[in-house]
N, CA and C atoms as an extended XYZ file, in Angstrom:
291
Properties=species:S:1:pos:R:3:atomname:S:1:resname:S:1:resid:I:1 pbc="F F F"
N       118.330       77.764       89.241 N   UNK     1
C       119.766       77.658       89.150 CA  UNK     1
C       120.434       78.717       90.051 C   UNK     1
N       119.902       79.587       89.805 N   UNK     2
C       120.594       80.887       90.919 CA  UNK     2
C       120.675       80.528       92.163 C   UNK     2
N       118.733       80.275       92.390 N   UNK     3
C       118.606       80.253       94.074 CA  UNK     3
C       119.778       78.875       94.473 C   UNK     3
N       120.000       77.604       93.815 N   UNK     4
C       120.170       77.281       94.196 CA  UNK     4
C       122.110       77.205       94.406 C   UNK     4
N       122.451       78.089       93.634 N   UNK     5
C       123.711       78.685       93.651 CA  UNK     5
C       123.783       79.444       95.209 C   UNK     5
N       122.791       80.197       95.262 N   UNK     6
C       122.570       81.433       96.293 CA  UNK     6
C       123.018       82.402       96.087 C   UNK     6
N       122.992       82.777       94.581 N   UNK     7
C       122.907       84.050       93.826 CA  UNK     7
C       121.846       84.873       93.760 C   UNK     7
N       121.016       85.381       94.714 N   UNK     8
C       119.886       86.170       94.625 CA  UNK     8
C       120.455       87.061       94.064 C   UNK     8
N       121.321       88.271       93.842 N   UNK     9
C       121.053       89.278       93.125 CA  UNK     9
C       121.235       89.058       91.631 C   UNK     9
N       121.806       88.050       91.065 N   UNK    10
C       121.729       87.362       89.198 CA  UNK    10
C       120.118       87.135       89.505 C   UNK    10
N       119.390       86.408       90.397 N   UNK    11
C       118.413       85.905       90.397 CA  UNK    11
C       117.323       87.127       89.678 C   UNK    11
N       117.457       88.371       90.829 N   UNK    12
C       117.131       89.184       90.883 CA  UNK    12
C       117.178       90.228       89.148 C   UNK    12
N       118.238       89.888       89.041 N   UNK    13
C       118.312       90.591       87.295 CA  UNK    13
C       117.552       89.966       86.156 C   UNK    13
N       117.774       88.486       86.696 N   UNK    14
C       116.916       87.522       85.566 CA  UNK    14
C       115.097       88.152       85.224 C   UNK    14
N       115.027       87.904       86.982 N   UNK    15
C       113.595       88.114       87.025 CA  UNK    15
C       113.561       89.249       86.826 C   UNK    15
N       113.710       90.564       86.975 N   UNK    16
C       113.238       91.924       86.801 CA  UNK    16
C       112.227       92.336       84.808 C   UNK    16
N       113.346       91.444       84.067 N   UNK    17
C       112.738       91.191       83.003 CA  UNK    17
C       111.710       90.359       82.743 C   UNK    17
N       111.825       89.087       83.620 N   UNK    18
C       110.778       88.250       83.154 CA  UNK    18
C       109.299       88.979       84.017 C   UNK    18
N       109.602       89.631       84.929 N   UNK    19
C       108.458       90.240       85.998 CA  UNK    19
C       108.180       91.507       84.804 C   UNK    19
N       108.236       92.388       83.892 N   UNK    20
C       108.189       93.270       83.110 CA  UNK    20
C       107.423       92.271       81.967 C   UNK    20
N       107.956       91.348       81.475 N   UNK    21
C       106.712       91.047       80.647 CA  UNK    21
C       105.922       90.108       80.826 C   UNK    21
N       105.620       89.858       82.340 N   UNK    22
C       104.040       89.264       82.585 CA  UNK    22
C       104.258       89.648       83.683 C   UNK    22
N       103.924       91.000       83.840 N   UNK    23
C       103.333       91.789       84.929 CA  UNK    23
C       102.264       91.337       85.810 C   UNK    23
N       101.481       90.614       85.150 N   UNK    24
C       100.423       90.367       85.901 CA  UNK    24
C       100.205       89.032       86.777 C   UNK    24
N       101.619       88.290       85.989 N   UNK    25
C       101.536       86.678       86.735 CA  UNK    25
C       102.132       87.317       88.275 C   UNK    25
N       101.624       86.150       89.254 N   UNK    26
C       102.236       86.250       90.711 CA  UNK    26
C       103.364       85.316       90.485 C   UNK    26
N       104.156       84.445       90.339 N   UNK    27
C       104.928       83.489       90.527 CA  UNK    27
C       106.283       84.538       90.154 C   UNK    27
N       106.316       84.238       89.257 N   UNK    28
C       107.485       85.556       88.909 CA  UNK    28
C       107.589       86.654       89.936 C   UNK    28
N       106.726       87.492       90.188 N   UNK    29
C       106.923       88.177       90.919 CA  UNK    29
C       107.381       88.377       92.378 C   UNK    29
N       106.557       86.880       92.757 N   UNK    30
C       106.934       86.474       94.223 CA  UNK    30
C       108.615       85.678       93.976 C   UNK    30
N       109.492       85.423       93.054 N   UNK    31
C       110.344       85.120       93.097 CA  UNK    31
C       111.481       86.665       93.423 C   UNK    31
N       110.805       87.381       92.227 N   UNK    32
C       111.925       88.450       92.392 CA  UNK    32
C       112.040       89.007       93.806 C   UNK    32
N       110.583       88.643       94.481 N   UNK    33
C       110.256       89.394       96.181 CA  UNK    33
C       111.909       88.965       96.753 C   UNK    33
N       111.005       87.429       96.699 N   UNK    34
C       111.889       86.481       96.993 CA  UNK    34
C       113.597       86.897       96.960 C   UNK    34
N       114.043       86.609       95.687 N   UNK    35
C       115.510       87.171       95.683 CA  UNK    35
C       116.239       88.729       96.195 C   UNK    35
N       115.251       89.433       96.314 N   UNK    36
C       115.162       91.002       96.696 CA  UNK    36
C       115.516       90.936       98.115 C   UNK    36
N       114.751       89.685       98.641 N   UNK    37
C       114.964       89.202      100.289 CA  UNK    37
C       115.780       88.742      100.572 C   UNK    37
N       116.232       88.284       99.959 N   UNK    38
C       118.031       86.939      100.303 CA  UNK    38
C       119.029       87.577      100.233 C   UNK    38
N       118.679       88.602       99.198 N   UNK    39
C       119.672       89.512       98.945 CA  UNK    39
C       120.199       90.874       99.868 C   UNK    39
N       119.362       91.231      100.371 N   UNK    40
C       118.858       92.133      101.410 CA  UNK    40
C       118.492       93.547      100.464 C   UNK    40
N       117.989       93.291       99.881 N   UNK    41
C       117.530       94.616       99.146 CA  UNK    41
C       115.709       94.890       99.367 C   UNK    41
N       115.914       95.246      100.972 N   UNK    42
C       114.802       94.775      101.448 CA  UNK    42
C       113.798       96.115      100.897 C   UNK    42
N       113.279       97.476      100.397 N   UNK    43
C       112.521       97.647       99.785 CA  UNK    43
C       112.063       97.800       98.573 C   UNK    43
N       113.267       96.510       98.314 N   UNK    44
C       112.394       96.364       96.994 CA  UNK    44
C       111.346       94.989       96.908 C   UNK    44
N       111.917       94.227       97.616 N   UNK    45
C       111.228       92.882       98.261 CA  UNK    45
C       109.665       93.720       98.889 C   UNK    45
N       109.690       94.743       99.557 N   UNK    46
C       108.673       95.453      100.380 CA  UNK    46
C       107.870       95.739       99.046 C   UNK    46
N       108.414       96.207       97.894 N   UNK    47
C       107.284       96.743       97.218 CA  UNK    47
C       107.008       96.154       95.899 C   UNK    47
N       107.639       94.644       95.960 N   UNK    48
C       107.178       93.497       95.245 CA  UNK    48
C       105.893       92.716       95.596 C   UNK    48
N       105.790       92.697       96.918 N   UNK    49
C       105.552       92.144       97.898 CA  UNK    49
C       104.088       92.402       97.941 C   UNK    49
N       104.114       94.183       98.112 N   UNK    50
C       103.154       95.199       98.118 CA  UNK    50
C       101.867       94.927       97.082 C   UNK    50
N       102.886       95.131       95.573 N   UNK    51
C       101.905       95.063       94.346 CA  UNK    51
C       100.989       93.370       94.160 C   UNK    51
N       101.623       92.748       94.980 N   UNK    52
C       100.831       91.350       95.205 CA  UNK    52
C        99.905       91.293       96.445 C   UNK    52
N       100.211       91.468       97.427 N   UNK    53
C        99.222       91.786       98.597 CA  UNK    53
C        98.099       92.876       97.823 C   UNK    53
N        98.094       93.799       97.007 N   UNK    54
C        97.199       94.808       96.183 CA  UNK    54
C        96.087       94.055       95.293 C   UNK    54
N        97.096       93.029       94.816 N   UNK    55
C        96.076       92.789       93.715 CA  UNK    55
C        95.732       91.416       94.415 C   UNK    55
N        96.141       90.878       95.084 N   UNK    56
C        95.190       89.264       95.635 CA  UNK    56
C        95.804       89.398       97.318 C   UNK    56
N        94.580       89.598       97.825 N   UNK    57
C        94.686       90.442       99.439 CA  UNK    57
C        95.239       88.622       99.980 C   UNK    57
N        94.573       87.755       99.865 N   UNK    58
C        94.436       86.179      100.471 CA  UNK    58
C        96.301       85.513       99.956 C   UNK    58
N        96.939       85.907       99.096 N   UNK    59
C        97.947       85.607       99.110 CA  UNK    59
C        98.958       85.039      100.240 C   UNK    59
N        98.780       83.730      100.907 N   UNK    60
C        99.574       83.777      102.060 CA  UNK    60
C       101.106       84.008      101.935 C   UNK    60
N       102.043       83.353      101.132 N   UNK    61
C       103.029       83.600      101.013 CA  UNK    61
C       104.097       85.103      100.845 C   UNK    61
N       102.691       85.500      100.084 N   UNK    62
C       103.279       87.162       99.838 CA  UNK    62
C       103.043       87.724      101.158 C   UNK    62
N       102.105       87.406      102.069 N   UNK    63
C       101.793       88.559      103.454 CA  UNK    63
C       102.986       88.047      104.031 C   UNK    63
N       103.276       86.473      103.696 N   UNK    64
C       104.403       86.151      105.342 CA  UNK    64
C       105.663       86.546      104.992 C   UNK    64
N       105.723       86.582      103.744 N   UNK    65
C       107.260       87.536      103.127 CA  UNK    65
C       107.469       89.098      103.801 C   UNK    65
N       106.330       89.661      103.291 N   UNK    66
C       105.920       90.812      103.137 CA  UNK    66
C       106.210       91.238      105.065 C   UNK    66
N       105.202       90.645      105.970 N   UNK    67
C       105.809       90.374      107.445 CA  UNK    67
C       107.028       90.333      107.535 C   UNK    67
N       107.990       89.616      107.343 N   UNK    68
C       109.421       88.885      107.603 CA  UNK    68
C       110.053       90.052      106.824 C   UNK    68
N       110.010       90.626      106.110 N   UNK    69
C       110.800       91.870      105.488 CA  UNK    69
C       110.433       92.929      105.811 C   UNK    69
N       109.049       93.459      106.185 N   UNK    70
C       108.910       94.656      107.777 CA  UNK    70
C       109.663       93.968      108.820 C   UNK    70
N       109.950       93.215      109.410 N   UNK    71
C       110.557       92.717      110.533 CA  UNK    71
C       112.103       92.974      110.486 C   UNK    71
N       112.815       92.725      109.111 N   UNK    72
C       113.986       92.945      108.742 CA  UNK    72
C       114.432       94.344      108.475 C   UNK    72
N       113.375       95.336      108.665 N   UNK    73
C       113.464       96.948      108.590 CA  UNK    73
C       113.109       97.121      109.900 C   UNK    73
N       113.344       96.567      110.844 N   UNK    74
C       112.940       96.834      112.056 CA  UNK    74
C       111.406       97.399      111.936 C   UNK    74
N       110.775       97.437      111.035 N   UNK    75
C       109.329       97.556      111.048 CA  UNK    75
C       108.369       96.603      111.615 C   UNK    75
N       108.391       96.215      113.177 N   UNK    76
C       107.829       95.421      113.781 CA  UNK    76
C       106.552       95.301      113.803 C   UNK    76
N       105.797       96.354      114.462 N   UNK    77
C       104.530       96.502      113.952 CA  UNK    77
C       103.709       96.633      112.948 C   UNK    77
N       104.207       97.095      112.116 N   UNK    78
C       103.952       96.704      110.981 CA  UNK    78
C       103.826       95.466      110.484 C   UNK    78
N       104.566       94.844      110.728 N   UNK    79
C       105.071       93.492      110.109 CA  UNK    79
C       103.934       92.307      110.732 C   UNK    79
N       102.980       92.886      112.176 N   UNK    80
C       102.407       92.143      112.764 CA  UNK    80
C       101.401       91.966      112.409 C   UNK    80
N       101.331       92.646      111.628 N   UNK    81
C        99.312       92.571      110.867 CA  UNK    81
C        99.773       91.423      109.632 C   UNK    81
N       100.440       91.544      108.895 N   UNK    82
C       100.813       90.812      107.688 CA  UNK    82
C       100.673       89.362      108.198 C   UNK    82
N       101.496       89.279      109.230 N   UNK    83
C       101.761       87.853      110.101 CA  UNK    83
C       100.356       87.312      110.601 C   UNK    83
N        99.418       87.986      111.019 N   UNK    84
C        98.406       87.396      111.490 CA  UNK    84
C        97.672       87.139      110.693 C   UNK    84
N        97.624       87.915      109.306 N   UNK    85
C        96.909       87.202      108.531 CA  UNK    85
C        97.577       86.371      107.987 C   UNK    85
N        98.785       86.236      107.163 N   UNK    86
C        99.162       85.193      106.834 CA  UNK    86
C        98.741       83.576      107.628 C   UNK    86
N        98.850       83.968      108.874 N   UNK    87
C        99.071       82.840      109.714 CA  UNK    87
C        97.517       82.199      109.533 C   UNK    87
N        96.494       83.025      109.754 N   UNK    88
C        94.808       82.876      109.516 CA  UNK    88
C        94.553       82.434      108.032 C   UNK    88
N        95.583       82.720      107.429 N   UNK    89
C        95.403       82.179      105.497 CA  UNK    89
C        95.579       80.559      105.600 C   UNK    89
N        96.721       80.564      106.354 N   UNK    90
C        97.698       78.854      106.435 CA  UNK    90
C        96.076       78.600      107.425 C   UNK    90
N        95.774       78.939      108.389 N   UNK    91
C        94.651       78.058      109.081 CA  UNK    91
C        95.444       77.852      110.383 C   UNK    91
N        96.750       78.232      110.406 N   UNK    92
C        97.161       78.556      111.668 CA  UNK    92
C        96.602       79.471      112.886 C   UNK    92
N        95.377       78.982      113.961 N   UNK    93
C        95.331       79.665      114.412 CA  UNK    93
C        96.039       79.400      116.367 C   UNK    93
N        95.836       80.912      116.761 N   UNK    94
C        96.719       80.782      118.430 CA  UNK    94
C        95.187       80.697      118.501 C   UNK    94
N        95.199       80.073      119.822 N   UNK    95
C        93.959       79.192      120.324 CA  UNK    95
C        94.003       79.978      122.121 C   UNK    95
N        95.294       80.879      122.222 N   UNK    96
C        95.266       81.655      123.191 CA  UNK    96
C        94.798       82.917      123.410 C   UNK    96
N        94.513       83.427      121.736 N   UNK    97
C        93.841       84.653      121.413 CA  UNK    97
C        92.241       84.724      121.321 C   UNK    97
């Protein structure tokens, strides 16, 4: 209902609670990333992002977030390792490399 309002920061309040009591699910968590990102509250998205890339390294969605929000901190290089793996998760590969 939020996202599709384009209320990320309500989004963002909803989830902070529901991410507190199932800490351990990814879906929740990758939402709050998620709304943290739309919102531009970009390190907190960075260290949503983080605690999921930690605990399940193969996560593609969380690395290409996680990329795209170093990129949005002007953290470019950074952001380029995330991207290549993400991209190697999807099976996307450059065929020029």
């Amino acid at each position: 209902m939020f996202f599709d309002a384009k209320d990320y920061a309500a989004a963002a309040r909803v989830l902070v609670a529901l991410v507190e009591e199932v800490p351990e699910q990814t879906g929740p968590r990758l939402l709050l990333a998620r709304s943290y990102y739309h919102s531009a509250q970009l390190r907190r998205a960075e260290t949503e992002l983080r605690t999921i890339v930690e605990r399940d390294p193969v996560e593609h969605y969380a690395r290409l977030m996680l990329g795209r929000t170093l990129q949005r901190q002007s953290r470019h290089e950074e952001a380029e390792s995330h991207l290549r793996i993400a991209s190697a998760l999807a099976g996307d590969f450059d065929e020029q490399r």
